[in-house]
N, C-alpha and C positions, 0 to 999 in steps of 0.2 A: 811921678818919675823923679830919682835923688837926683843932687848936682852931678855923681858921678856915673853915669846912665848915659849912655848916647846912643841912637839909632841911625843903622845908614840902610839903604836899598836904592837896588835902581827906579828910576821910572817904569812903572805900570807894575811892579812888582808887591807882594803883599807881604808882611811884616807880623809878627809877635814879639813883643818885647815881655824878657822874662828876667830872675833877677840878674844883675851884672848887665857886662856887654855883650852878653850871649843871643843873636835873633837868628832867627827860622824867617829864610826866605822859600816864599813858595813858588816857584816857576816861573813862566810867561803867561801871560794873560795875553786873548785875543787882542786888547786894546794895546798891550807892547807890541805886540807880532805885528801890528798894522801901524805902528810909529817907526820900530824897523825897517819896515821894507818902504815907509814913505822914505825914510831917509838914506834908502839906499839909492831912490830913484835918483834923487835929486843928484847922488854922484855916479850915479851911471848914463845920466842923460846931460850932465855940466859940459860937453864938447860940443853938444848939438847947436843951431843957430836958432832965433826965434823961434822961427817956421818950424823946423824940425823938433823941439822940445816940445811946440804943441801938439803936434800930432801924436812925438814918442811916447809922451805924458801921461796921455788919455790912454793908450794901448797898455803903459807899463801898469798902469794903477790899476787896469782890466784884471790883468795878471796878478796883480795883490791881494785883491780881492779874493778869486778862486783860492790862491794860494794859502790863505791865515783861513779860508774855510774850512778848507779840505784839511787841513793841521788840523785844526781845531775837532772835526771830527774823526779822524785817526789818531788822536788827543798827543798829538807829538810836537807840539805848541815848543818846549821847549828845545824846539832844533834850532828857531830863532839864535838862542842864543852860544852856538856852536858857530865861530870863526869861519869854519869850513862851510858850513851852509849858505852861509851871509856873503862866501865868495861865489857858490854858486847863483844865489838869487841876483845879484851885480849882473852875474853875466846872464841871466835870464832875463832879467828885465831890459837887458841891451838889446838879445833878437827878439820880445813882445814889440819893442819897440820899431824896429827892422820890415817885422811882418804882418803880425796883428792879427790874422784872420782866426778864427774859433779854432777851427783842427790846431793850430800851433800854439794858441795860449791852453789849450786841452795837452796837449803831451807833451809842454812845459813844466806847466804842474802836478801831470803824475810823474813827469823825471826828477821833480822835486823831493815827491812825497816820496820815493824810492831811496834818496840819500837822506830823509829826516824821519824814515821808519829804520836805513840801516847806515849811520856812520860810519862805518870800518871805513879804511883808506883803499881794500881791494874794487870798493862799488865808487867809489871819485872819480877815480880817470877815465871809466867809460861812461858814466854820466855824466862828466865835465863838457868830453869831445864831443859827446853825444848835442850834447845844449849849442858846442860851437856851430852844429852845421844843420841845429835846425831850418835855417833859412836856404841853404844849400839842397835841400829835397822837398820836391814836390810830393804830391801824394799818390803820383804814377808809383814812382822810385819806393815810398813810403811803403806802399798795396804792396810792391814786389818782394821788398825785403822780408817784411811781414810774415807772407804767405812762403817764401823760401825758407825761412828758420822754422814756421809749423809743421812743415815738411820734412825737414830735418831734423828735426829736434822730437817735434813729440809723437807720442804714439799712448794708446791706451789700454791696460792690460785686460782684455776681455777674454773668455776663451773664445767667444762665439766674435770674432773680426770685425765683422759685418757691426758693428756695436760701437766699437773705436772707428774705424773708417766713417758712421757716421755721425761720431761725435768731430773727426777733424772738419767734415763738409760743414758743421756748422762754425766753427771758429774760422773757416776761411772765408765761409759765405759772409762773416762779419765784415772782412777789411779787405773784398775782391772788390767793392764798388768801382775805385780809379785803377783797375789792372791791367798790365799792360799786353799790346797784342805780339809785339816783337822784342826784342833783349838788347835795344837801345840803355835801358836804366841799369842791367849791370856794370857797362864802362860807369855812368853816373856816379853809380854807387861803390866803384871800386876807386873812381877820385877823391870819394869824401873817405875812404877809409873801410867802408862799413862792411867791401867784401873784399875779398882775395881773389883775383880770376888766374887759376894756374895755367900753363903755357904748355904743358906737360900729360896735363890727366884731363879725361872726359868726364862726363857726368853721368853717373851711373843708369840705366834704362829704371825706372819703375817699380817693373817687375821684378826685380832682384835687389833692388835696395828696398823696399819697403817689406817683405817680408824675412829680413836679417833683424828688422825692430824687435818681430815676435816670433821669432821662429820656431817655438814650441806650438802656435797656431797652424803653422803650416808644414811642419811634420807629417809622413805618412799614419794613418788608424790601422785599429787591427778591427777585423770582423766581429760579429757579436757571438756569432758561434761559439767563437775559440778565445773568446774574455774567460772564462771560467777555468779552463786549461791551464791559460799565459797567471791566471793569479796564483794558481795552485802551485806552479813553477817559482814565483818570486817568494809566497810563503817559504819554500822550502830554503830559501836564500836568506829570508829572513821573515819571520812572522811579526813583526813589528812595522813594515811597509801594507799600508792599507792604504786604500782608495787612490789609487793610481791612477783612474782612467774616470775618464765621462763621459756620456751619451752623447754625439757630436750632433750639433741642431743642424747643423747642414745634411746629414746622411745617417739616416737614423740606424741606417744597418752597419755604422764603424761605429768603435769606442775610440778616445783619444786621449793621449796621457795629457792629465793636471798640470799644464804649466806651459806657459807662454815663453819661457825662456827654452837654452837648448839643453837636450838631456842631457847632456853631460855637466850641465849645471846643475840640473834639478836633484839629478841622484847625489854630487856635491853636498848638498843642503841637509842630506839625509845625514844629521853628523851621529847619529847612533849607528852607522852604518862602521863595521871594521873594514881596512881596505882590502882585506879579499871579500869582502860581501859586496861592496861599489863593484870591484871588479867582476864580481860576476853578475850583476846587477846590469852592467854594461853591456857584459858581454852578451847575457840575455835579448836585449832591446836591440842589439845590433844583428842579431839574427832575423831579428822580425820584424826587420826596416824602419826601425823606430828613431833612428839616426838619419834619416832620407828625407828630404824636403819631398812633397807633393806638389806634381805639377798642377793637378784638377785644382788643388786648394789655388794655387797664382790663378789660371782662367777664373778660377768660380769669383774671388779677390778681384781681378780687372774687371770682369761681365758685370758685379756688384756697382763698382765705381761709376759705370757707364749707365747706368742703368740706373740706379737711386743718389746717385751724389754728386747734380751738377757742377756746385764748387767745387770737388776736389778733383771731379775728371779736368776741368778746364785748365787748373791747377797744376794735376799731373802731364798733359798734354804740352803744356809749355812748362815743364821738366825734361819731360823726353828730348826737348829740343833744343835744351843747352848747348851752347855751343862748345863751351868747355868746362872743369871743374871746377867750382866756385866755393870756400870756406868763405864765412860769416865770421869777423871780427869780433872782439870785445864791445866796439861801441854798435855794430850793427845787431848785436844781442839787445844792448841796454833798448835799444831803437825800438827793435822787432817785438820785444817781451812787452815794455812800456804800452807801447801803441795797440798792442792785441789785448793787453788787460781796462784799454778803454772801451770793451766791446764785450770783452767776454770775461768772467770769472774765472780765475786760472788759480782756485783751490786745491792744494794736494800740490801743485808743481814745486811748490818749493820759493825760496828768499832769492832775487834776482844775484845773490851772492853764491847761492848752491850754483844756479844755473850758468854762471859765467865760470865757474871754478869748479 
């Protein structure tokens, strides 16, 4: 190296020196990520007394631990050294310290690995407040929130229902364990933030809210007979609209139109469609109650629930009996998403930043 050469980097960082004063630092290494957060502890736990420091100690460095692994395998090691991160791990390590038990140093560290897979500042505030009131929810409140937002939020686009209803019976069967038998936990959860309980609006029955998710499933069929008829008729509307319908596995003697959404989306979509072809495309489908929710489809939907999908009847059952109409907040999102992807795979949903926004 000449007299005029100097190399700088931080600790645990790796170096190339090339000619001049030009170096290539390469990231965080496992071994900075875990001198970080050591020494985050140490100023996140400097208030405590003896007593208290030993205890917090052992729990925060629990938490350290998970935490530079789970980086280290979602290879996002370099969130370490993002400002922003470094203030939430401070305040993680405060309630590790606080509470300690597994479930809360587990959905610490995936509320971590959430803000150090997505920096943006829309995912900070609900992961911040989220972190503040980990200690604030038991896992009654936790199961409730939970299983309220999977209920709301998601649904799966199957034509055949019965297929989504019992994909949610398993995501709820995951995080029903501590469920609650009465609606004590929504006051709970409406002091920490996490729901809204309106004063105003009830909660919707069931039956009518959960078939608004997919209600191109629960649209009236046409007969098999008169499929051949009804296509000859949209040809003439347009011969470019093919395979409209499908064999419906519940009654093999309807057909039912392609699409989980409602028809008036779906023909929408057809953008080769001129608008008087939509329009009479429309106007077709509403002659032949193709715009009409089916009530057999809501029984056959509830009779299903009850009958193969204990989590989600039990689920639905203490829905029905809200006492009043409750929105899920920004951090009761971070909560609910977080704690369910400790259990289940939640591929396809999207970045908890789609989901909040």
């Amino acid at each position: 190296m000449s007299e005029r050469q100097s190399q700088r980097a931080g600790d645990g960082s790796q170096q190339i020196q090339v000619a001049g004063n030009y170096v290539v630092i390469q990231g965080i290494t496992e071994e900075r990520a875990a001198e970080i957060a050591e020494a985050k502890v140490e100023e996140a736990l400097a208030e405590l007394s003896h007593e208290g420091y030993t205890i917090g100690e052992e729990r925060a460095r629990r938490l350290d631990e998970m935490i530079v692994r789970s980086a280290a395998q979602m290879e996002t090691l370099d969130a370490f050294a993002d400002p922003a991160f470094q203030v939430l791990l401070r305040k993680a390590q405060i309630k590790a310290a606080c509470t300690g038990g597994e479930d809360e140093l587990t959905l610490l560290t995936k509320l971590l690995g959430e803000k150090a897979s997505n920096p943006t500042r829309r995912v900070h505030a609900p992961l911040s407040r989220a972190i503040d009131i980990i200690d604030e929810i038991d896992l009654e409140d936790l199961s409730a929130l939970t299983v309220l937002w999977v209920l709301r939020r998601l649904s799966w686009q199957f034509h055949d229902f019965r297929d989504g209803l019992h994909k949610m019976d398993q995501a709820i069967a995951a995080v029903i364990q501590h469920f609650p038998t009465d609606y004590a936990c929504i006051s709970r959860l409406d002091i920490t933030s996490c729901v809204r309980v309106s004063s105003v609006t009830s909660i919707r029955h069931w039956r009518d809210f959960y078939p608004d998710k997919l209600p191109g499933s629960f649209i009236r069929g046409i007969p098999v007979e008169q499929k051949a008829e009804i296509e000859k008729k949209i040809s003439k509307i347009s011969p470019a609209v093919q395979g409209c319908f499908y064999r419906d596995p519940l009654n093999h003697e309807e057909y039912r139109l392609a699409t989980t959404k409602t028809t008036e989306e779906w023909v929408a979509r057809l953008a080769f469609l001129t608008p008087e072809q939509s329009e009479a495309l429309l106007e077709l489908f509403r002659s032949l109650g193709l715009m009409e929710r089916d009530a057999s489809r809501v029984n056959l939907m509830d009779q299903y629930i009850t009958e193969k999908c204990p989590s989600l009847a039990r689920a639905r059952d203490w829905w029905n009996g809200l006492p009043s109409g409750v929105d899920i907040t920004s951090t009761g999102i971070a909560l609910a998403y977080t704690n369910l992807k400790r259990f289940v795979p939640l591929d396809g949903l999207g970045s908890l930043e789609t989901i909040l926004y």
